[in-house]
C-alpha positions, 0 to 999 in steps of 0.5 A: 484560507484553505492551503492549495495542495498540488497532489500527485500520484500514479492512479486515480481509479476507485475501480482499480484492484491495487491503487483505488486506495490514492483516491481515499488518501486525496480525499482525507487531504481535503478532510484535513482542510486542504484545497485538493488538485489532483494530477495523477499519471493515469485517470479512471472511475473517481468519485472525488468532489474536486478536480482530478487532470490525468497525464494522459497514461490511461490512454497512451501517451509517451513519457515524453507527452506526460512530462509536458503536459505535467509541466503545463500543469504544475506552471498554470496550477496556482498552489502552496504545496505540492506532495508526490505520493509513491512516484518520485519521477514527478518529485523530479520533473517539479523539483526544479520549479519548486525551488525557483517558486520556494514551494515547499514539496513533500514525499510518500515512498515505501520502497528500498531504491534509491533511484535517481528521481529520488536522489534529485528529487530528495535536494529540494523535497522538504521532507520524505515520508516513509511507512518503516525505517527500512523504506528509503534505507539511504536516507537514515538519519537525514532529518528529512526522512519521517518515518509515519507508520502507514494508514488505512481510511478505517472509516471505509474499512469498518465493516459489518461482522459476519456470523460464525457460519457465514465465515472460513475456517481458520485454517482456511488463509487469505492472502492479497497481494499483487503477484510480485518477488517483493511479497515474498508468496513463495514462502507462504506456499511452501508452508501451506506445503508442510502443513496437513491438508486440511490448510488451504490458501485463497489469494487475490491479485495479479501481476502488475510490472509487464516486465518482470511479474509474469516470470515470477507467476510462471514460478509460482504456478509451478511451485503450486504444481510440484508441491502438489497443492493444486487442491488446496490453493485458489488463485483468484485473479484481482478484484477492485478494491472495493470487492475486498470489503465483502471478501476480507469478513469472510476469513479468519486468517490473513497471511502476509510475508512481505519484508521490511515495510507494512502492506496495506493489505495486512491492515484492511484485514486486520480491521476487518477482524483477521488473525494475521500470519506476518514476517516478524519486521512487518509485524513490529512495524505495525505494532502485532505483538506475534510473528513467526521466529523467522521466515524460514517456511518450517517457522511459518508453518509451526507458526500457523499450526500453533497461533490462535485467533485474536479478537476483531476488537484487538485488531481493530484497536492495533490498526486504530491507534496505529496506523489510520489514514487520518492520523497518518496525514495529520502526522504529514500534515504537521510539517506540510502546513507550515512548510518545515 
């Protein structure tokens, strides 16, 4: 008899630019035996063979109404587990009916805050999975936190190698990454700054919080202008992720600054066969024996001058053994079967 899994998260949409990658986690859940449900806050173009209910966000609908609508949900949908990935406001909202019901409950979240949803949710969570030590920093040494790695469905990520003459050069970068202060872009520009201009950046992504990512995109757009890079940097706007599978084979090089945790993007394109450029924690953490000495942009860029590209079989191999999404549920999935 198949465990019913009450899964929840932000976005179900396979055509979305930064969160389509929440319907290849539901779907290796269900590859892993489990009998999927899932409520996401806002629904667009899914593939996925089994039910998929939205909150109603992609519409609209106040908080206020979601929360309704989620309790409905969570009080007529029979289930033997409930995991919440990257929303804790819902590990919130369900906590209460968990513990009245003794449904185990589980969390993903790769963030640094310790909102109140979280210190609420983490009283009744059984567990909270984390990529890196530092994503939920107050919880060390809470047996609670399980600290995973991250993962990648590689089976959607294994693409065909491209000819030589079909790709960029090395000292053409691809960054991918929404257009946030938490990726840290401002450094990768200010190395791209120092380096001759034969070094180019092509980035992809946008801002995504209304709240505060224009702002930083002002920054940016301004950085790029006084440092005269005009010429040398493409910014691309966001692609749905699906268009990454021809974008990532066309590079060589992959640069990434992102701090104390592991971005996904950084392990698309290193299956894909990317060299990448990575603060020296996101390296460790992914198991990449090279990095920069520090985040300074000089270090960066005396980095990039001086690296040489690894094989795709290297990458690959670091990515497989480390980081496939497979692997990571199967490390969930040992406390989540049997509710420990």
């Amino acid at each position: 008899m198949k465990l019913k899994l009450l899964f929840f998260t932000p976005k179900i949409d396979e055509a979305h630019d930064d969160l389509a990658f929440a319907s290849l986690w539901a779907k290796a859940f269900a590859d892993a035996g489990f009998d999927v449900f899932v409520v996401c806050t806002m629904k667009g173009e899914t593939t996925l063979p089994f039910p998929v209910i939205s909150l109603g966000g992609e519409n609209g609908a106040p908080r206020w109404l979601q929360i309704l609508r989620f309790w409905k949900l969570l009080i007529t949908t029979p289930h033997d587990r409930a995991f919440v990935h990257m929303t804790p406001r819902w590990l919130m909202q369900g906590c209460w009916y968990w513990w009245l019901k003794k449904i185990p409950c589980y969390l993903w979240f790769t963030h640094y805050t310790n909102t109140i949803s979280l210190k609420v949710g983490s009283r009744v969570a059984k567990r909270m999975f984390a990529a890196t030590v530092d994503s939920m920093p107050h919880y060390n040494g809470n047996p609670k936190k399980i600290v995973t790695g991250h993962g990648i469905d590689t089976e959607f990520w294994d693409l065909p190698e491209r000819p030589d003459a079909e790709r960029e050069p090395a000292t053409h970068l691809l960054a991918v990454h929404r257009i946030s202060r938490s990726k840290r872009f401002e450094i990768v520009l200010k190395a791209l700054a120092l380096l001759p201009p034969e070094y180019t950046l092509t980035h992809y992504g946008r801002p995504q919080d209304p709240r505060v990512d224009p702002a930083y995109k002002a920054e940016i757009e301004a950085l790029i202008t006084d440092a005269r890079l005009t010429d040398r940097v493409k910014m691309m706007g966001s692609v749905p992720m699906r268009d990454l599978r021809e974008i990532y084979p066309r590079f060589r090089t992959f640069i990434n600054m992102v701090p104390k945790t592991i971005d996904k993007t950084a392990l698309e394109a290193m299956y894909a066969g990317l060299t990448p450029v990575l603060a020296r924690d996101q390296a460790e953490a992914i198991g990449y024996p090279d990095a920069p000495k520090d985040e300074s942009p000089e270090a960066v860029a005396a980095f990039i001058r001086m690296m040489t590209l690894k094989s795709r079989a290297e990458l690959k191999a670091i990515v497989e053994n480390g980081h496939s999404l497979k692997s990571l549920i199967e490390k969930m999935a040992v406390y989540i079967r049997p509710g420990t």
